[in-house]
C-alpha positions in Angstrom: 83.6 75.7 58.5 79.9 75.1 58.9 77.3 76.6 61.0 75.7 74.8 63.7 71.9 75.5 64.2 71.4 78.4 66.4 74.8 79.7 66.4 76.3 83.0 65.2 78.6 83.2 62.3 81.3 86.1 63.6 80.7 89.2 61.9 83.1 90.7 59.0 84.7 92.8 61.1 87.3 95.6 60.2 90.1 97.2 63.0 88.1 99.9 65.0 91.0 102.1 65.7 91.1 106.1 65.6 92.7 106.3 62.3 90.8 103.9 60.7 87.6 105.8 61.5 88.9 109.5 60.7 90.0 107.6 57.0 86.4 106.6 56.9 84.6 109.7 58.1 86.7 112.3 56.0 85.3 111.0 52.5 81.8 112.5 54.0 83.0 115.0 56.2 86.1 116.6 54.4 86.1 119.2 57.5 87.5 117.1 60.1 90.6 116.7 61.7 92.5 114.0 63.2 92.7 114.0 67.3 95.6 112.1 67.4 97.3 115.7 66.9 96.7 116.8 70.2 99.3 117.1 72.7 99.9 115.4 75.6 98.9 117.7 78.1 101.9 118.9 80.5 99.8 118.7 83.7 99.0 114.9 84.1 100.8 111.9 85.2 100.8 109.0 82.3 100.6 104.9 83.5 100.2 102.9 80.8 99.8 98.9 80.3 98.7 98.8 84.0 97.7 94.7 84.5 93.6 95.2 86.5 93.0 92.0 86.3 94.7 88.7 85.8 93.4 85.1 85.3 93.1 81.8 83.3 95.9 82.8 81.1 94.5 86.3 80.3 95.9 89.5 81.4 93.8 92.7 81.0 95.5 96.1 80.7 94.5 99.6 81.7 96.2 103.2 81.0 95.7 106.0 83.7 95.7 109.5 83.7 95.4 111.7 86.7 96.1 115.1 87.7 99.9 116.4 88.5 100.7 117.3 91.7 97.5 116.4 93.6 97.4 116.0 96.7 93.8 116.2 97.3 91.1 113.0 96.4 89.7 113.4 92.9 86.8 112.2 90.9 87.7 109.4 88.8 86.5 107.8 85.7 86.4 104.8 83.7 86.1 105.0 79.6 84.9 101.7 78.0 85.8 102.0 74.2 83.8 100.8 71.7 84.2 98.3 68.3 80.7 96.3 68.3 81.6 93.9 71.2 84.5 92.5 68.9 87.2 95.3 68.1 88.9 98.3 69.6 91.1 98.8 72.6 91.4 101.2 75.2 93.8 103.6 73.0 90.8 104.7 71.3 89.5 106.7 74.1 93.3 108.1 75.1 92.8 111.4 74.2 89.6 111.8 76.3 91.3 110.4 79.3 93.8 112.5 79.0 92.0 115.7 78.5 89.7 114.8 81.7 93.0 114.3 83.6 94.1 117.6 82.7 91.0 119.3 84.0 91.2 117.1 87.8 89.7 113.8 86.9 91.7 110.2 87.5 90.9 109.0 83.9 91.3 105.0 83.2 90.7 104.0 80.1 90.6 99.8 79.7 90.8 97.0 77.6 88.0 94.7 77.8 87.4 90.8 77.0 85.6 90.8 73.3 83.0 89.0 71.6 86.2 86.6 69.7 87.9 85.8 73.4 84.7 85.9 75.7 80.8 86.0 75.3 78.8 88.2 77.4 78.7 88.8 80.4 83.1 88.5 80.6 83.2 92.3 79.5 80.8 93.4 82.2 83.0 91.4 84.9 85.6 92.9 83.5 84.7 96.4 84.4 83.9 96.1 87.7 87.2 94.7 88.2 88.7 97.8 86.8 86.3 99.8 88.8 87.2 97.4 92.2 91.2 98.2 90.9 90.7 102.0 91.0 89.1 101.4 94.4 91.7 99.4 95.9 94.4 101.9 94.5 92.3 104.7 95.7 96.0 106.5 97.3 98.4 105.7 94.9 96.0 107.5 92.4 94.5 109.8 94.7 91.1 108.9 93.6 87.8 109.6 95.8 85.8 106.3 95.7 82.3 108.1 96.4 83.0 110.3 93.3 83.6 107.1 90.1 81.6 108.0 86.9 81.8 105.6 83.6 81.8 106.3 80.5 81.3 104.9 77.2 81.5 105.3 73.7 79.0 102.9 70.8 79.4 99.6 72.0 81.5 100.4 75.0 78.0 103.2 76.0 75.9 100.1 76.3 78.3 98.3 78.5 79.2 101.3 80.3 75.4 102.2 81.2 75.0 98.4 82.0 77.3 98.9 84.9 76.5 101.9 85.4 72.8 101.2 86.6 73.6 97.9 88.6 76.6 99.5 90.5 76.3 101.5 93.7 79.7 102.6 93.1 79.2 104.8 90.2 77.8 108.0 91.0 77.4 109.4 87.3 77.2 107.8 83.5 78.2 109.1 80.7 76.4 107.1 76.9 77.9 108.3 74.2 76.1 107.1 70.9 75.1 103.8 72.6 71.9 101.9 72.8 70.4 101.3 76.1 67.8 98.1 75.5 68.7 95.5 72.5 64.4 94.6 73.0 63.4 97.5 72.7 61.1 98.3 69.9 63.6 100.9 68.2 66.6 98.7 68.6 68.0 97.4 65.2 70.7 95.1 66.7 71.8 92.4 64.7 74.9 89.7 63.7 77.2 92.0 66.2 74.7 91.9 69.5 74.1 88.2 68.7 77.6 87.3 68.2 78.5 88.9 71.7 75.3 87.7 73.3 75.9 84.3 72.1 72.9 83.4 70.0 70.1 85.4 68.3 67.1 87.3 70.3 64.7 84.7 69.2 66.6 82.0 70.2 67.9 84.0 73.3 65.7 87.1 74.4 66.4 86.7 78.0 70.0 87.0 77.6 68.9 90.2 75.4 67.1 91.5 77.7 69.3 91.4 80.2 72.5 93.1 78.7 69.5 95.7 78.1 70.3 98.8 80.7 66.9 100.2 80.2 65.5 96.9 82.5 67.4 98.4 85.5 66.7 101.9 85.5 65.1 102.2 89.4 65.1 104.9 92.0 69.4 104.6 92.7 70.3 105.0 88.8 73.0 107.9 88.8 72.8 110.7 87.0 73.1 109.9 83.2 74.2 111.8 80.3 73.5 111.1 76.5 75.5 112.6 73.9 74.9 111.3 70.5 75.1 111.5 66.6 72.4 112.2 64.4 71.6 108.8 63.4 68.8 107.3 65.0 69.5 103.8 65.5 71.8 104.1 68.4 69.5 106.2 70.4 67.1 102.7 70.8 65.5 102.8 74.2 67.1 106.9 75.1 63.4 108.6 75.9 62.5 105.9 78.0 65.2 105.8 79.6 65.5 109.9 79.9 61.7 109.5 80.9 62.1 106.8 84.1 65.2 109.1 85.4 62.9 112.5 85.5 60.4 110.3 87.0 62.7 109.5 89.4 64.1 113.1 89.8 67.5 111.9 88.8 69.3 114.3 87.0 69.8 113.7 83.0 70.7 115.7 79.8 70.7 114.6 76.4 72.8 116.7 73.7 72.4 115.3 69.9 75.8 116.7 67.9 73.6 118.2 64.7 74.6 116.4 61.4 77.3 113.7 62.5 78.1 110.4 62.1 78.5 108.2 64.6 81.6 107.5 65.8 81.7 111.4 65.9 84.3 111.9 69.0 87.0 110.4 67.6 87.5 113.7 65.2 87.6 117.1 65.5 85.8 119.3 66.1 83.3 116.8 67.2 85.8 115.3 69.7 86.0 119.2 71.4 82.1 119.4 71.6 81.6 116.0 73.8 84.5 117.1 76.0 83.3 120.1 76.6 79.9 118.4 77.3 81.1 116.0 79.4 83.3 118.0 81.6 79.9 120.6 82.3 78.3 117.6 83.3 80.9 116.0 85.4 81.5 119.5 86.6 78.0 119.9 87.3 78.0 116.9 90.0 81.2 116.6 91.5 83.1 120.3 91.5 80.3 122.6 92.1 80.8 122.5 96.0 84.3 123.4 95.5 86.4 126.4 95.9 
């Protein structure tokens, strides 16, 4: 099939699933572990293939985690997976949903439109409809709509930030190994951004620019966490980002993992440090008031 001018040819892209990535990581890193060996944990309540949001033909699905028992409003959070804009699905970030859930968040991990069924912005729509879903079912999940964070991992970190500074209703971000500007001088986005974004940055640039978080950073931006691998090209546009926030005395902290990949939190031990890290920060901004 030929290739019109100006349009993007879809990347070669391979199944971005945990086991495909722990088969790829452990001929480097011979050390690691699989985390689809951890347990369900016994204190959280499991809804899976939950329909958020339904139209034109397409029906987008969400899993939930939250704590057992509660009674009480809790922080919740969305996890946007990652895949370059074209693969993965919201299994990918099950085990840190789950794990959240079992230390008092309302975890909802989603599936999003990708690059092969929608173009930018679809995905960004779609998670402020989950967001606007958790909200809505704010008592059936006991969730406290002043306390929503987002999070996201590659890919899914961009999008996640994207919504994350243009939403009122999220109160905290969490990037993990994802770019926040696709202009910005370090950025090294190529055949994947363009094939989301619809056409190259030459031929495009505002559309570039504005999938690029870093334009929106302003006074409101939540606080933001950055946890991220040792590989430089997916922390394009971090520092000035970290720098507008401390400008703005808005609270941020950046934590590089020392020698990993990217992709890092889908295996052990990697996958214990950024929950560890995340839940501190979480902590940190929603449960230090209570008892």
């Amino acid at each position: 099939m030929a290739i019109a001018f100006g349009q993007v040819e879809r990347p070669k892209a391979s199944p971005y699933t945990i086991e495909s990535t722990y088969q790829k990581l452990k001929k480097n890193y011979p050390f690691i572990e699989p985390i689809n060996t951890i347990a369900l944990p016994e204190n959280i309540v499991v809804k899976e293939n939950i329909i958020y949001k339904e139209e034109k033909n397409v029906s987008l699905k969400a899993d939930i985690y939250s704590p057992k028992n509660s009674v009480k409003k809790n922080p919740a959070i969305v996890l946007i997976h990652g895949g370059g804009w074209i693969s993965g699905s919201k299994e990918n970030q099950r085990y840190m949903a789950q794990q959240l859930a079992s230390n008092g968040y309302v975890a909802m991990t989603i599936n999003y439109s990708l690059a092969d069924e929608a173009k930018y912005p679809a995905a960004i729509d779609d998670v402020y409809s989950a967001i606007n879903y958790l909200i809505k079912n704010k008592k059936e999940y006991h969730v406290n709509p002043k306390q929503i964070s987002i999070l996201g991992a590659s890919a899914g970190a961009q999008i996640a930030t994207l919504v994350g500074v243009k939403s009122s209703k999220i109160k905290a971000i969490v990037n993990i190994d994802g770019i926040v500007s696709f202009i910005h001088k370090e950025a090294e986005e190529g055949q994947y951004a363009a094939y989301w974004l619809d056409g190259w940055k030459d031929d495009n640039f505002e559309r570039w620019k504005e999938a690029s978080p870093l334009e929106f950073v302003e006074k409101d931006t939540p606080p933001t966490l950055f946890i991220n691998s040792s590989q430089p090209r997916f922390h394009a546009g971090r520092d000035d980002m970290m720098k507008i926030l401390s400008n703005y005395h808005i609270y941020t902290e950046m934590h590089e993992i020392k020698d990993s990949p990217h992709s890092f939190w889908l295996a052990k031990p990697w996958f214990n440090e950024t929950l560890t890290i995340t839940l501190n920060f979480l902590n940190k901004l929603f449960k230090q008031h209570e008892k």
